[in-house]
C-alpha positions, -999 to +999 in steps of 0.1 A: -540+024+527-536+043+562-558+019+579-538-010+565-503+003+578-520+006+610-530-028+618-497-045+600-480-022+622-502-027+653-501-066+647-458-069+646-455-042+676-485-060+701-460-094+707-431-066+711-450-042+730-461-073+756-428-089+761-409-051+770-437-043+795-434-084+807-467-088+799-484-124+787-510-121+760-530-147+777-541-125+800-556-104+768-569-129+753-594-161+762-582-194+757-547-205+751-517-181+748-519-169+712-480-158+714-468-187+735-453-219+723-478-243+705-496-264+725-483-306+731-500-332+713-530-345+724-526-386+741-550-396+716-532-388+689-496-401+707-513-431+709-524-430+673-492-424+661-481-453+681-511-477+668-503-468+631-472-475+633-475-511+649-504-512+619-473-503+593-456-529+610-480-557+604-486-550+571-450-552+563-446-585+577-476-599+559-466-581+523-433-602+529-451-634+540-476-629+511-460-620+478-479-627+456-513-617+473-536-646+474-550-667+497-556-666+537-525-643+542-537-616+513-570-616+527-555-609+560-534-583+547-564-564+529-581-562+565-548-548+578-546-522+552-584-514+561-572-512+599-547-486+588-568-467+566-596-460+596-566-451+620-547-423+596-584-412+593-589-403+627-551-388+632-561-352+634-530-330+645-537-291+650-522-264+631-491-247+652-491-279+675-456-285+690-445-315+666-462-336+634-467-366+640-445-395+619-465-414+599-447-443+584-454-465+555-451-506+547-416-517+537-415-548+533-394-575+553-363-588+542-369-622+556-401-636+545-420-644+579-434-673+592-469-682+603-461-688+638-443-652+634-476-637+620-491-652+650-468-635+674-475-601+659-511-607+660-512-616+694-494-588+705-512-561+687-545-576+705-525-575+736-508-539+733-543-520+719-561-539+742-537-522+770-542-487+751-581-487+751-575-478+791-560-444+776-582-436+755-618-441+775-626-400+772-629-405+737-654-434+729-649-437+690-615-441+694-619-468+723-644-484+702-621-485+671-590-495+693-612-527+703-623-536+674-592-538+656-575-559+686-607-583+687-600-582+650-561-589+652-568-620+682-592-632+652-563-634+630-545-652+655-571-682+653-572-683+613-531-684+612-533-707+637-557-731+615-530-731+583 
C-alpha cells in the first residue's frame, strides 16, 4: 500500500514540482511534452474533415434528388455513400489531440435538386480534391484515395450529363 501512495503522490507532485522550479518536462522526457498542451491536428486529417464533409454534402443533395432510390441517381448515391464510408475509415484523430474533428451526417435538401445542379457539385468535388491531392503527397494512400474519388466524382459528371 506504501508503494502505491508513493507513486500517486509522486505522479500529482512531478507537473507541480516542474512548473515551481520553471522547469519543462520535455526536457525529461523524449518526444513531445507529456505536460504541455495536446498536440494540433495533423493536415491530413484537416483535410479529411474537410473532404467528408463536401462527401456529406453530396449525398444530401442526391438523397433529395432521389427519393425513392432507384435508377441512375440511387446508383450514384450508393457510390457516394461508399466514398464516405473509405474517408471516415481513414479519419484517425489521436487521443489528447487539441480538437475532435466534426463529422457531419446527410440531411437531406429541402429543395429537391436538379441534374444540372448534381452536375455542378460533381464537378467541383473533382475540382476541389483534385486541388487537395497537392497537400496530401507525403501520404500516398490518402493521395491515391483523394484521386480516385475525384476521377470518380468527374465520372459522375459524364453519366448526369447523359440523362
Amino acid at each position: 500500500m506504501a508503494r502505491r501512495r508513493l507513486l500517486i503522490a509522486s505522479a500529482t507532485t512531478l507537473p507541480l514540482l516542474l512548473t515551481t522550479t520553471g522547469c519543462r518536462s520535455a526536457g525529461l522526457f523524449a518526444g513531445p511534452d507529456p505536460l504541455g498542451p495536446p498536440p494540433p491536428l495533423a493536415h491530413s486529417t484537416v483535410v479529411l474533415e474537410t473532404v467528408i464533409a463536401d462527401e456529406v454534402a453530396l449525398i444530401s443533395l442526391y438523397e433529395s434528388a432521389a427519393p425513392g432510390g432507384s435508377g441512375v441517381l440511387a446508383a450514384l448515391l450508393a457510390e457516394h455513400r461508399d466514398h464516405l464510408a473509405r474517408l471516415r475509415s481513414r479519419l484517425v484523430v489521436p487521443a489528447g489531440s487539441s480538437r475532435r474533428p466534426h463529422v457531419a451526417t446527410p440531411r437531406p435538401a429541402a429543395v429537391r435538386p436538379s441534374v444540372s445542379r448534381l452536375r455542378a457539385a460533381e464537378q467541383r468535388s473533382a475540382s476541389s480534391l483534385v486541388r487537395r491531392l497537392s497537400t496530401v503527397s507525403v501520404e500516398p494512400a490518402l493521395a491515391q484515395l483523394l484521386a480516385s474519388i475525384a476521377a470518380s466524382d468527374a465520372s459522375h459528371d459524364a453519366e448526369l450529363g447523359a440523362l
